[in-house]
C-alpha positions in Angstrom: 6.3 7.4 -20.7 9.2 6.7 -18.6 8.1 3.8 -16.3 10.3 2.3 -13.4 8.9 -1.5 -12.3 10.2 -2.8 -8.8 9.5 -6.5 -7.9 10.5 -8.8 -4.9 10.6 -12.4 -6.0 9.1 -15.2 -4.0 11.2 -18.0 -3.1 9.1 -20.1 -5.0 8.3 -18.9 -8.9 4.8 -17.6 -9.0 2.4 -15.7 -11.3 3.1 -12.5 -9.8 6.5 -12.7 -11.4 4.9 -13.5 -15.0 3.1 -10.8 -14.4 6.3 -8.2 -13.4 7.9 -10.0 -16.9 5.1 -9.4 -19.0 3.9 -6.0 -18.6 7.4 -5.1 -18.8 7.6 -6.5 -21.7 4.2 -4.9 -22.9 4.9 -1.2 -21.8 8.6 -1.5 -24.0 6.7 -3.4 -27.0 4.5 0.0 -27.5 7.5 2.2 -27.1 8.2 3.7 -23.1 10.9 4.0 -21.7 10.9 1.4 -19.0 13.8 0.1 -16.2 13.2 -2.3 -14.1 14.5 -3.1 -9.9 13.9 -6.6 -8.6 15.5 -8.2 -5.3 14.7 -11.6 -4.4 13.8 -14.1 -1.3 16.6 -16.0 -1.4 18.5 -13.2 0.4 16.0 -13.4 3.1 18.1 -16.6 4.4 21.4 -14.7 4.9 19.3 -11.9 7.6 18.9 -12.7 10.6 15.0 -12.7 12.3 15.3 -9.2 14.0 16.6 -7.5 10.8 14.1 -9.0 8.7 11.6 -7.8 10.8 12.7 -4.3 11.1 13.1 -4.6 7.4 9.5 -6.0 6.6 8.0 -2.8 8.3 10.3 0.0 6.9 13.6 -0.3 4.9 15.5 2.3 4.4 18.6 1.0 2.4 15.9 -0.5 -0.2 14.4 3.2 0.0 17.1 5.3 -0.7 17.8 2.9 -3.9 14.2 3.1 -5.2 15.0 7.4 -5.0 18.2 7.0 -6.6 17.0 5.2 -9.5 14.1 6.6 -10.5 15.8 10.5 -10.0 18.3 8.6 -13.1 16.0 7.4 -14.9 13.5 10.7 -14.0 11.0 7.8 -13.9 7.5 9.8 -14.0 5.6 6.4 -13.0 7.0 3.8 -10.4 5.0 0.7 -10.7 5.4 -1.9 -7.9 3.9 -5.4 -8.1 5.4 -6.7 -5.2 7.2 -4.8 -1.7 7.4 -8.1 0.7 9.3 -8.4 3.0 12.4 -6.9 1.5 11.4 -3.3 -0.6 9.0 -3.0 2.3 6.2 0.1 1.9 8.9 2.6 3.0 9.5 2.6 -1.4 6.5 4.6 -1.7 7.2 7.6 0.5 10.2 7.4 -1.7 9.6 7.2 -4.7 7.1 10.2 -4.6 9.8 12.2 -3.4 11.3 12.2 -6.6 8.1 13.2 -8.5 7.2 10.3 -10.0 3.3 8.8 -9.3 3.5 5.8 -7.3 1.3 2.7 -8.6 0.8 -0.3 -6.7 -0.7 -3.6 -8.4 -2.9 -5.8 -6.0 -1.9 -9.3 -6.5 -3.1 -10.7 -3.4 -4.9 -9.2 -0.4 -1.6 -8.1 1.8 -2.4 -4.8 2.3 -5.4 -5.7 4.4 -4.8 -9.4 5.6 -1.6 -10.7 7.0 -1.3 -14.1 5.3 -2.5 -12.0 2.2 -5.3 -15.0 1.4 -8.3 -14.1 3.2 -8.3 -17.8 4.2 -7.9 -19.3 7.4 -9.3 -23.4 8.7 -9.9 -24.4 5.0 -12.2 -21.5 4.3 -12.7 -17.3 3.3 -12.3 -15.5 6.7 -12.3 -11.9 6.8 -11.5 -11.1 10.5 -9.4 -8.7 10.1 -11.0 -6.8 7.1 -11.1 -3.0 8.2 -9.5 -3.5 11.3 -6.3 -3.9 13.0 -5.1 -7.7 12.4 -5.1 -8.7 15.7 -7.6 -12.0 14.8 -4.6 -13.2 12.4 -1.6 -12.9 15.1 -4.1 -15.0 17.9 -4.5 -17.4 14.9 -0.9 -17.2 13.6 -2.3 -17.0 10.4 1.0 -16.4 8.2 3.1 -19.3 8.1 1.4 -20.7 11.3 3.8 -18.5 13.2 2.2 -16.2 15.9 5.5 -14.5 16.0 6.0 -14.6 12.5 2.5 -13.1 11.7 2.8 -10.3 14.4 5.9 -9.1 12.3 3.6 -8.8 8.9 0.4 -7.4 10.9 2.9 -4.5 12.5 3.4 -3.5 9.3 0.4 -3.2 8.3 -0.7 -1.1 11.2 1.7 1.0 11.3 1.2 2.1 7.9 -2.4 2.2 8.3 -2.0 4.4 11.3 0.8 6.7 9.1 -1.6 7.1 6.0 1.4 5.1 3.6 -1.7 3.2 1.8 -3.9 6.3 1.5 -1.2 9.0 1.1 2.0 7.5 -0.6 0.1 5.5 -3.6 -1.8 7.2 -6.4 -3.5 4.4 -8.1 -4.2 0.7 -7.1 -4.7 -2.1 -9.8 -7.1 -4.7 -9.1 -7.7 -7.4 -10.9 -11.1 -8.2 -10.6 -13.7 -6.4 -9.4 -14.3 -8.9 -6.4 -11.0 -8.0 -5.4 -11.3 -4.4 -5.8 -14.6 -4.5 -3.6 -13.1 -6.3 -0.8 -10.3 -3.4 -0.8 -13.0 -1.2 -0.3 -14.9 -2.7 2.1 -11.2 -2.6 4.3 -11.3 1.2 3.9 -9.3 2.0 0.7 -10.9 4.9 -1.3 -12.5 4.0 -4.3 -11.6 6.6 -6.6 -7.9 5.2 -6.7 -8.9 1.6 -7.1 -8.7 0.6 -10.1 -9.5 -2.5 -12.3 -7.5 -3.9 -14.5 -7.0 -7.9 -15.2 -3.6 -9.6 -16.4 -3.1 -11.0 -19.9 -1.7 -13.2 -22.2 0.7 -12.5 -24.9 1.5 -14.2 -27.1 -1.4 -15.5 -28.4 -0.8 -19.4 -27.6 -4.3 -20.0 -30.4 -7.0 -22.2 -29.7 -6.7 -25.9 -29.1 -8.3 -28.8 -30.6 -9.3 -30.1 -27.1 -9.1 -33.8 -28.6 -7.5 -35.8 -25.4 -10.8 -36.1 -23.7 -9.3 -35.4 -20.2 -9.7 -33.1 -17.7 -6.9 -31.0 -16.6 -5.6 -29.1 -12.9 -2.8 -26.8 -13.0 -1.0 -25.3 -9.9 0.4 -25.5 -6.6 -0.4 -29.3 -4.9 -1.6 -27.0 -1.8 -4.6 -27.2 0.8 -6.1 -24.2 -0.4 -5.9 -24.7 -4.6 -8.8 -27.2 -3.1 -6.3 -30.5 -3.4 -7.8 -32.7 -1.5 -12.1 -32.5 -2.5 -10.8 -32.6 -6.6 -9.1 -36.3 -5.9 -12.1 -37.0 -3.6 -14.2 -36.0 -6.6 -12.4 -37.7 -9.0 -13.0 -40.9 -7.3 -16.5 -41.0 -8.3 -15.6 -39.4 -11.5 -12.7 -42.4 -12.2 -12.5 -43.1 -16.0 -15.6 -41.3 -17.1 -13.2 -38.3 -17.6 -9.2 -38.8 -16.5 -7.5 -36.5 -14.6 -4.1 -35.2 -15.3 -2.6 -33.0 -12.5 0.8 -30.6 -13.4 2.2 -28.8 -10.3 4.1 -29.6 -6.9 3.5 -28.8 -3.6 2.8 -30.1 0.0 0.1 -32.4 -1.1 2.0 -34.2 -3.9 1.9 -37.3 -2.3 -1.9 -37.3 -2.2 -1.5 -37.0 -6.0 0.5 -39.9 -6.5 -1.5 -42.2 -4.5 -4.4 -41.0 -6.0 -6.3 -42.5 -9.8 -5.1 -39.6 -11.2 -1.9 -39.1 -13.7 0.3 -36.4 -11.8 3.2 -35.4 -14.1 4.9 -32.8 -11.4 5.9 -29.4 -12.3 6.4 -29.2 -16.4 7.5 -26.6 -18.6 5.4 -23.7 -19.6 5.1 -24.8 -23.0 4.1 -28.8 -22.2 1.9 -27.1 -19.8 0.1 -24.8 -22.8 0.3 -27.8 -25.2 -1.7 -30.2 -22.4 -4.3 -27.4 -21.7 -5.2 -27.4 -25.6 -5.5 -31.3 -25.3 -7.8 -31.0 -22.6 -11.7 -31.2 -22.8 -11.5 -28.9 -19.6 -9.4 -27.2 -16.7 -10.4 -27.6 -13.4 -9.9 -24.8 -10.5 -11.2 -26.5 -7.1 -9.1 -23.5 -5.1 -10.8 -22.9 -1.6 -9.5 -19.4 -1.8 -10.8 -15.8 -3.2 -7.9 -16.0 -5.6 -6.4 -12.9 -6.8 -6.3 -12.8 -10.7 -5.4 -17.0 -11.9 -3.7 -17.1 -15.1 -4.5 -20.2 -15.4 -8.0 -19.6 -16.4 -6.7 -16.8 -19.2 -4.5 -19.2 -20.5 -7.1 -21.7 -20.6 -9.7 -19.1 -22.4 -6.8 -18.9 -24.8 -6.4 -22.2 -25.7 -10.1 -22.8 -26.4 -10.6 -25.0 -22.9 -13.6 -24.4 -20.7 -13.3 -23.7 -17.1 -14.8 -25.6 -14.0 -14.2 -23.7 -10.9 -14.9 -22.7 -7.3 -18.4 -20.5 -7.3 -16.0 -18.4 -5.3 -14.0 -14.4 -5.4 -12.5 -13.8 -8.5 -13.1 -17.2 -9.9 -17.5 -16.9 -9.8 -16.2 -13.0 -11.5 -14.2 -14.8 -14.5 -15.9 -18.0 -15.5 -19.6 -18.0 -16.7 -21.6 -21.0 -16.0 -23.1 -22.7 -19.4 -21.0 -20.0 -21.5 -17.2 -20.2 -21.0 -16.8 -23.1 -18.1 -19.1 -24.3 -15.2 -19.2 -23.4 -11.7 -19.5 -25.5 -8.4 -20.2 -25.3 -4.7 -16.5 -24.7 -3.3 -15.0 -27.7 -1.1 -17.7 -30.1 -2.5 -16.6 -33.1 -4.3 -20.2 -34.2 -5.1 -20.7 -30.9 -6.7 -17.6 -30.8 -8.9 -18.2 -34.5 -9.4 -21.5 -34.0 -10.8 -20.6 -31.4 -12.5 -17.9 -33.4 -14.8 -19.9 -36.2 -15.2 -23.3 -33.8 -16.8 -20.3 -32.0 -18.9 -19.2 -35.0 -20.8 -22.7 -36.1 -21.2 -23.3 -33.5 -23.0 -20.7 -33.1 -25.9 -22.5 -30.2 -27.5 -22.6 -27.8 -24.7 -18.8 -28.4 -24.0 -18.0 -27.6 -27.4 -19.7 -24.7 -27.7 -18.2 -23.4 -24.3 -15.0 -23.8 -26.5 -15.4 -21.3 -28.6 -16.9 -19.0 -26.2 -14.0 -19.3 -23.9 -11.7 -18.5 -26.9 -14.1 -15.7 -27.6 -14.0 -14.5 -24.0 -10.2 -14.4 -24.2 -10.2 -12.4 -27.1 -12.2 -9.9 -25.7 -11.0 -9.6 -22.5 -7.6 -10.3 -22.2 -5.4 -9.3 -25.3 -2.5 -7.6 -24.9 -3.2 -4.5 -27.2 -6.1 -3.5 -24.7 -4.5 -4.4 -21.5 -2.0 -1.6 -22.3 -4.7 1.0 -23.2 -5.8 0.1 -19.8 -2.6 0.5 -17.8 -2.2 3.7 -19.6 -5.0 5.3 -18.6 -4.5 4.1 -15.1 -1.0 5.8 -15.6 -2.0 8.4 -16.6 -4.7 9.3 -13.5 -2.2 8.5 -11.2 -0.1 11.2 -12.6 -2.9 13.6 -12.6 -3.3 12.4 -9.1 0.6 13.2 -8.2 0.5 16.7 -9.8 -2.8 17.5 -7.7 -0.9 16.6 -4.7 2.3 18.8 -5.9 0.2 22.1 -6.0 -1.9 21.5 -2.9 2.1 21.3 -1.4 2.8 24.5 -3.4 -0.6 26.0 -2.0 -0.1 24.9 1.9 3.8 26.3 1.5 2.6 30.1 0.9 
């Protein structure tokens, strides 16, 4: 299959662009023929605020580009992972112009929330799910600009109000289920939803989870859940150390914290450390979109205790592959910990179902039978489309 992958990098590295590497990756292990168009944020700096606006809600330059490469490559899937701000949703109109199905993977909630969390005051809010976003400008809910925000929720009513979500993309990927529900609930048609998680390859193999320390892995921001995990931990203290890899706002809450905070480290220290570790810890406040964290963590062998929360109450079982808590309570994590190394036997057998659960789950092998198939009805989709054209034009 001849696939063409389009990607706008964040400023800041994230697991969205893992994601964009890795499936590329996949797709030309098992043999298609796959190109691949990525611009990046760091351009976003040399445009000024009125062109970056009119850019956010339709870009024609990036358009035209999107057409011409995919009529070269006579691409018969264009896969985009992420349009914002610079591709912006005017690709999709574009690339189906050329033939090729149009598939869109759901990282975050964007389509339907302008700050694309769901999270607003420390909490879930879904204000402006199924409805014009008006709640997230009054709250200046994306970068706690009013101005900023209106830009984003323009987009997204304009292409409501054009049909570019319902019309222009022939199959969505969710990642979880949770996630595909709340795309539902906003008004997206279910048939073209699709699930699919992310996965790991390669195969980092199970751990011996010997350092008898817990372990936290991401972004040092209000909404990973920062600030009730060091509150926790300083009931928790010594009964089971903390170690803390990531950067971000809140880093200097880290370091003044009984905690050992190494700061953003390699992937493969990071791997190496979550092996080590008797758990992982995922306090996040947010729905989360698909953590690969938590996969990574399956991998290794490494139990999971997260936010009873979205995506995270989907992909972590309590007593079987991790532990769940009540979300923004550092009593409940804290007690949680503290039961979990009292009881030796029950961690360890949560090992080997967390290595089992990656095994099953999230291999690479079935992940492409997956995206296949998902490839494969949004073609089916695209050529349904072509002869109701056909139909309407005689």
């Amino acid at each position: 299959m001849r696939v063409l992958i389009c990607h706008n990098f964040y400023q800041q590295p994230g697991g969205e662009d893992q994601v964009f590497a890795a499936e590329t990756e996949l797709l030309r292990r098992f043999g298609h023929d796959v190109e691949t168009h990525a611009v990046h944020n760091d351009q976003v700096e040399s445009q000024g605020r009125l062109k970056l606006a009119a850019t956010t809600v339709w870009n024609g330059a990036a358009a035209s580009e999107i057409a011409r490469r995919a009529s070269r490559h006579r691409s018969q899937i264009v896969h985009f992972h992420n349009t914002f701000p610079l591709l912006s949703p005017a690709v999709y109109s574009a690339a189906r112009k050329t033939g090729a199905a149009v598939v869109q993977t759901l990282h975050n909630y964007r389509l339907i929330c302008p700050a694309a969390t769901l999270f607003r005051n420390g909490k879930p809010c879904e204000k402006c799910l199924g409805r014009l976003p008006l709640p997230g400008v009054a709250h200046g809910c994306y970068r706690g600009s009013r101005a900023v925000t209106a830009v984003t929720a323009a987009m997204l009513s304009l292409h409501r109000a054009l049909g570019t979500w319902a019309d222009q993309v022939d199959a969505y990927i969710a990642l979880t289920k949770f996630a595909r529900d709340k795309f539902l609930a906003a008004g997206f048609d279910g048939q073209h939803v699709h699930v699919k998680p992310n996965f790991l390859d390669p195969d980092p193999g199970e751990g011996p989870g010997d350092g008898g320390f817990a372990l936290f892995v991401g972004r040092l921001t209000e909404e990973k859940g920062i600030r009730p995990m060091l509150q926790a931990w300083k009931k928790i203290g010594s009964a089971m150390p903390l170690k803390i890899c990531g950067d971000g706002p809140l880093a200097a809450l880290a370091a003044d914290s009984p905690v050992e905070w190494f700061g953003r480290r390699p992937l493969a220290e990071v791997i190496d450390l979550m092996g080590r570790a008797s758990l992982l810890v995922f306090p996040s406040l947010w729905y989360e979109g698909f953590p690969r964290t938590i996969v990574e963590s399956f991998a290794r062998g490494t139990p999971v205790v997260a936010s009873d929360l979205g995506s995270m109450g989907e992909l972590v079982q309590t007593g079987r592959t991790g532990a769940l808590f009540d979300p923004g309570d550092p009593d409940s994590l804290a007690r949680t910990i503290v039961w979990l190394r009292q009881n030796p036997t029950a961690l360890k057998q949560m090992r080997r179902e967390a290595r089992r659960e990656f095994l099953s789950k999230y291999d690479s092998a079935r992940n492409h039978r997956m995206m296949l198939e998902i490839y494969h009805q949004a073609t089916a989709r695209r050529a349904g489309a072509e002869e109701a054209e056909l139909v309407a034009a005689t």
